[in-house]
N, C-alpha and C positions, 0 to 999 in steps of 0.2 A: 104440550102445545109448542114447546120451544121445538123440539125434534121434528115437528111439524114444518115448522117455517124454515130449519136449515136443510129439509129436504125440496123445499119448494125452493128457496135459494139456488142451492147445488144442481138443480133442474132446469134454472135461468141463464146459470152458467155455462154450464152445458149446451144447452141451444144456441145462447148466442155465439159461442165456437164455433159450434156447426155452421151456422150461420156465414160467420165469416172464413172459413178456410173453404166451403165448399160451395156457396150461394143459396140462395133461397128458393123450395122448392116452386116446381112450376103450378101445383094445386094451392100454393099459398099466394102464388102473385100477384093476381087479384086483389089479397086483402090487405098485403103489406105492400104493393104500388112500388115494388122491384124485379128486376129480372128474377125469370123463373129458368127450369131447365131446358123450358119450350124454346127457348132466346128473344123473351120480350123485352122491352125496353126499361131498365133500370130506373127511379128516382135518384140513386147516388152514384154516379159516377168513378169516384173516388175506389169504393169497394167495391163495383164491379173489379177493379183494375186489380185490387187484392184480391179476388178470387182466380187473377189467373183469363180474365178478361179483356179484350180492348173496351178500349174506351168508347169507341163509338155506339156499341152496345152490341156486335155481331159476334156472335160464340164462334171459332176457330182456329187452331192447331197453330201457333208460332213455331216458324223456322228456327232450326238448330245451326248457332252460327260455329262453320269449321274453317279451317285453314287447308284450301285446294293445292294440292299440285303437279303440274304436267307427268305423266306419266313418260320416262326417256331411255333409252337402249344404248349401252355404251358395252365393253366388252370388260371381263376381271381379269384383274393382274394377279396371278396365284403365284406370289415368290417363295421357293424352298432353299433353305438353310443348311452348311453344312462347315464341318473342318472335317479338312484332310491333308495329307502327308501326301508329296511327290517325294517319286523314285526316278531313276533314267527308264529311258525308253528301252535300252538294253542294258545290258550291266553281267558280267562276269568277274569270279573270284579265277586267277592262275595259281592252280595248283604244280605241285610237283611230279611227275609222271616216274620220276626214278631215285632212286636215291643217291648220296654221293657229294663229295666238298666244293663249293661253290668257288669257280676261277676267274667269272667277269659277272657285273652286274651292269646292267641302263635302267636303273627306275628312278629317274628324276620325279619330286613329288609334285601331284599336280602338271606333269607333264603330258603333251597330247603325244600319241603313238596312235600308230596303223597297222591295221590286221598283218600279222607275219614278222612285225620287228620282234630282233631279239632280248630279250628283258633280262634273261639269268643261263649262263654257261657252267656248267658241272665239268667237273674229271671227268674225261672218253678217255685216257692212254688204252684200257681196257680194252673196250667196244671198239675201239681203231683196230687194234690186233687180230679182235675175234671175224673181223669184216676184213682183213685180211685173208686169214685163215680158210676163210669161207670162201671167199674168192676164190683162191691156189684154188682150193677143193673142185670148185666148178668149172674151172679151167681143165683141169683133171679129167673130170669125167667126161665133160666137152669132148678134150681132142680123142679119148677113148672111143666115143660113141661117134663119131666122124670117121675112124679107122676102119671098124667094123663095118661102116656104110661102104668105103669103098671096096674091102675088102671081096664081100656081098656083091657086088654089083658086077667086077671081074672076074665072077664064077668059082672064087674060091670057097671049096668046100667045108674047110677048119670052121666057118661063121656061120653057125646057127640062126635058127631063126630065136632061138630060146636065149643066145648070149645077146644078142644081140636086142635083146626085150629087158634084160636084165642091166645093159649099159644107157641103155636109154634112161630107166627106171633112179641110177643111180646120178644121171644128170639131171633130174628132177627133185630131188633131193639134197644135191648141192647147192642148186639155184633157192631155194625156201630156204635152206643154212645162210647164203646169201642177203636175204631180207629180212631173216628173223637179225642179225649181224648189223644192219642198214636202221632198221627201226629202234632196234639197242642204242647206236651210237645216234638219232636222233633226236631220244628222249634227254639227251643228255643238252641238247639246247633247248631251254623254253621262253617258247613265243607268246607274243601278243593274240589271243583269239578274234578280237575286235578290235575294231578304232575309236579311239576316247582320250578321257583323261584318267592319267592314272592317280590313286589314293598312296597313303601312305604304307613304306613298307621296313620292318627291320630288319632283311637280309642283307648281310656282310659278305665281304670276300674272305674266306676261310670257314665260312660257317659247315657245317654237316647239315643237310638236308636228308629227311626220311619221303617214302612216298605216300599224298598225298597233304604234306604240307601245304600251308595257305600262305603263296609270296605277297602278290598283289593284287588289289581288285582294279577293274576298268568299268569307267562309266561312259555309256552315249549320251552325252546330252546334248544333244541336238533337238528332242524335245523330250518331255516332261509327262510322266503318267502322274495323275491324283487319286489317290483311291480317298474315297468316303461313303457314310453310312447315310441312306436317306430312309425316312417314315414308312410305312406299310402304304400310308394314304395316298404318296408319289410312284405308286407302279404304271397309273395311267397315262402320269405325265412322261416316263421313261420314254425315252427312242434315241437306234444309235445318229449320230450327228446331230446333236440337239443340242444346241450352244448353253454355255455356261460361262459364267466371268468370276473370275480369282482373282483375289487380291493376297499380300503376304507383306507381314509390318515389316520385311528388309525394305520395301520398295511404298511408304506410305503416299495415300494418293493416285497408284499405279492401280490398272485395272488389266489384267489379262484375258482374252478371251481364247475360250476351249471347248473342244466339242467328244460328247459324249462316244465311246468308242466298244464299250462291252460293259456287262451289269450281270450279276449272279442272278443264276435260274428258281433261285428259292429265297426265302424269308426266315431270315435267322429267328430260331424260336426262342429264344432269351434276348435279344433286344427287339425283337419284332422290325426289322430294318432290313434293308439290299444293301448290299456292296458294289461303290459303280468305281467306273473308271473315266477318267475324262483325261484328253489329251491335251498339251497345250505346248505349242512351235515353243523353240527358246535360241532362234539361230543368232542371237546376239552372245549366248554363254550368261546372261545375268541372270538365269535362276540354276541355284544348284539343289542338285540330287539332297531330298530328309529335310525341305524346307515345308512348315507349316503352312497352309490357304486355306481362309474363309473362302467358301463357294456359294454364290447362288446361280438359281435358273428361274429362268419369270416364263410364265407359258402364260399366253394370253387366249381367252376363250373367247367363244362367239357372240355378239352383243347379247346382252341379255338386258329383262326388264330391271332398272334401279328404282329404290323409292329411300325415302328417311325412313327410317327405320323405325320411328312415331308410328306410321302408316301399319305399323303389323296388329291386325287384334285376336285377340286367342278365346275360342271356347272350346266345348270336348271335341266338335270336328277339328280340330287343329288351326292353321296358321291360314288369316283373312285376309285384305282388305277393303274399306267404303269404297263405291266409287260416285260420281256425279250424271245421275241418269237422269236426265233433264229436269234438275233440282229437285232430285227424290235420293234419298241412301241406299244403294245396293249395294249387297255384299259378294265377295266374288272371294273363291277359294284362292290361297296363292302357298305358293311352295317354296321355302328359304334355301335358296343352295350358296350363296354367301354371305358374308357379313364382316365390314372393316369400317372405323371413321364412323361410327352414324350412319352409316347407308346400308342397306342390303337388295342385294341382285336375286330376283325372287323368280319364280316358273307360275304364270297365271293366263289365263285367254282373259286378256285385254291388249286395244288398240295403242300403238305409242299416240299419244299427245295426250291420252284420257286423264281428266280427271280426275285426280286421285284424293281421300280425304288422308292430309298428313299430321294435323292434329285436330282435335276434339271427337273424333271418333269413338269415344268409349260413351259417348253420349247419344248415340245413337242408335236406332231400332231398324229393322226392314218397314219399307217405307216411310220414315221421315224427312220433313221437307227440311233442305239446308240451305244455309245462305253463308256464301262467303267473305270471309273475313278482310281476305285482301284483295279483295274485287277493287277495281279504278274508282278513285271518288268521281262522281257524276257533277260537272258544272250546273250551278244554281240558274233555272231557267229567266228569261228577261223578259220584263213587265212591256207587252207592248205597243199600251197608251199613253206609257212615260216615256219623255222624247230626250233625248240624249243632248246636252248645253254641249255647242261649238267652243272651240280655244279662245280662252277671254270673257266668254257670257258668262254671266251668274245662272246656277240653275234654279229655276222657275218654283217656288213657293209654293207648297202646297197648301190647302185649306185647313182650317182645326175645324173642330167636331164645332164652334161656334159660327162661323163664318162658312156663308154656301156660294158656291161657286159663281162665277158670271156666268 
């Protein structure tokens, strides 16, 4: 008997759950004088509203309240990152061309020089002699080969045609003795290849030089090359004259701007990187040649759609979001191509000004109705058989529920 009654119990309980999470069916309303599923008129008020009811007693769908907003088109700033190392624009090491003891030097350090001045004099007593000798020689064969011409020409028989091939032959020969003599004796000066400034150097007067010693280097800087490594991801953004701005902690503050001049034709496969180059004027001399720059480059793309980044909602089709179709929830595919700050710049067919739901979205289904959050409060409308008291009047008394009006 007991197990009787705590099944009838647990039976009561049960229904009346039912009851209230889900309302009273529509075949029972009749008998219990509550709204059924048909949407008849309730006896309690109260529990309609617990089931998920208005109160007035009319069954339907409450608005899902989101937070709207403007859909707007602005364009992204993609800034790339670099350090790199300037060089001069030109720059040569002066080598030795001859060997031999060193009799004048001009390399003031840090000195500017121009293409052809002289840097470093060796012993020529040698080469002086041999470009003599060379000389005589071709003078020789010279007045030689001049004799037989005239010789030749006034019908003298002694001059072949054959000596007279073989004097010429040997004035051709003196003349290369000549400049191989001439080229000798001017290895024995060396010049400046380009104009610069010169680096440091520790050749002496007395020193022995061998050839191809390293006297001094010259640098152009008149402007400045940067090499640095950028990402795989910036080959898009590459192009030649594409501005760039350097900065470098000699000069803190200082912003130099420089434009892109050449970039390697491949991607290094151990850093996955390009190697560029970027140029930057320095006609003032305040940057030198081996100084480190932070670089960037900002490529700014074509407006594109922005939203908060709230706005993105994700299922298996990928990347979504709500939009406001005359207070119903549509969804509309969209495509993230960036993302900085809370925002992202998406690729979707939508209008600028639409719409857009930026939060409460995840509460949401295709077609449900939404109502927003930050909509203008609407002013409280004005009673218009209540007459407004002038400056000074007391306003007029209304009746209590005992007292009827005149």
């Amino acid at each position: 008997m007991r197990t009787f009654v705590t099944l009838i119990i647990a039976a009561l309980i049960l229904t009346g759950s039912y009851f209230i999470a889900f309302g009273v069916p529509a075949s029972l309303g009749p008998v219990s004088g509550v709204e059924g599923e048909s949407g008849e008129q309730t006896s309690n008020p109260e529990r309609g509203a617990r089931a998920g009811r208005p109160a007035g007693g009319q069954r339907g769908a409450s608005a899902t309240t989101v937070v709207l907003t403007p859909l707007e088109r602005q364009p992204y700033e993609d800034v790339l990152r670099a350090i790199g190392t300037a060089k001069a624009v030109r720059s040569a090491d002066v080598v030795a061309d001859a060997s031999g003891e060193v009799t004048e030097i001009n390399l003031p350090a840090n000195g500017d020089v121009s293409a052809g001045d002289v840097l470093v004099q060796l012993d020529a007593r040698t080469e002086v002699f041999n470009l003599e000798i060379a000389q005589t020689e071709f003078e020789q064969a010279r007045d030689v080969t001049q004799r037989y011409e005239r010789l030749q020409a006034t019908g003298n028989s002694t001059v072949t045609e054959v000596t007279l091939s073989e004097a010429r032959a040997a004035q051709r020969l003196a003349e290369a003795k000549v400049g191989l003599a001439q080229t000798a004796l001017d290895d024995r000066t060396i010049r400046a290849p380009i104009s610069g400034k010169l680096g440091l150097s520790d050749v002496e007067i007395g020193d022995i030089l061998s050839v191809g010693s390293t006297i001094v280097t010259i640098d152009d800087s008149e402007a400045l090359l940067v090499e640095f490594e950028l990402p795989e991801r910036s080959i898009g953004l590459l192009a030649k004259d594409q501005t760039v701005l350097a900065s470098t902690p000699t000069f803190t503050g200082h912003v130099f701007e420089g434009e892109i001049v050449s970039f390697d034709s491949r991607i290094d496969s151990v850093t996955r990187s390009v190697t560029v180059k970027a140029r930057i004027e320095n006609p003032d001399g305040l940057l030198w040649p081996g100084m480190t720059f932070a670089v960037r480059i900002i490529h700014e793309s074509d407006p594109l759609a922005v939203l908060p980044s709230t706005a993105i909602s994700w299922s298996r089709n990928g990347s979504s979001v709500w939009i406001d179709d005359g207070g119903v929830a549509k969804q509309v595919p969209a495509t993230i191509l960036f993302r900085r700050n809370g925002r992202v710049w998406i690729d979707a067919d939508i209008a600028t000004g639409t719409l857009v739901v930026s939060e409460g979205a995840q509460k949401l289904r295709a077609g449900s109705r939404i109502k927003p959050a930050n909509a203008p409060a609407q002013e409280p409308a004005t009673t218009p058989n209540r007459a407004t008291p002038e400056v000074g009047q007391a306003e007029p008394k209304q009746p209590t529920a005992t007292e009827a009006p005149t």
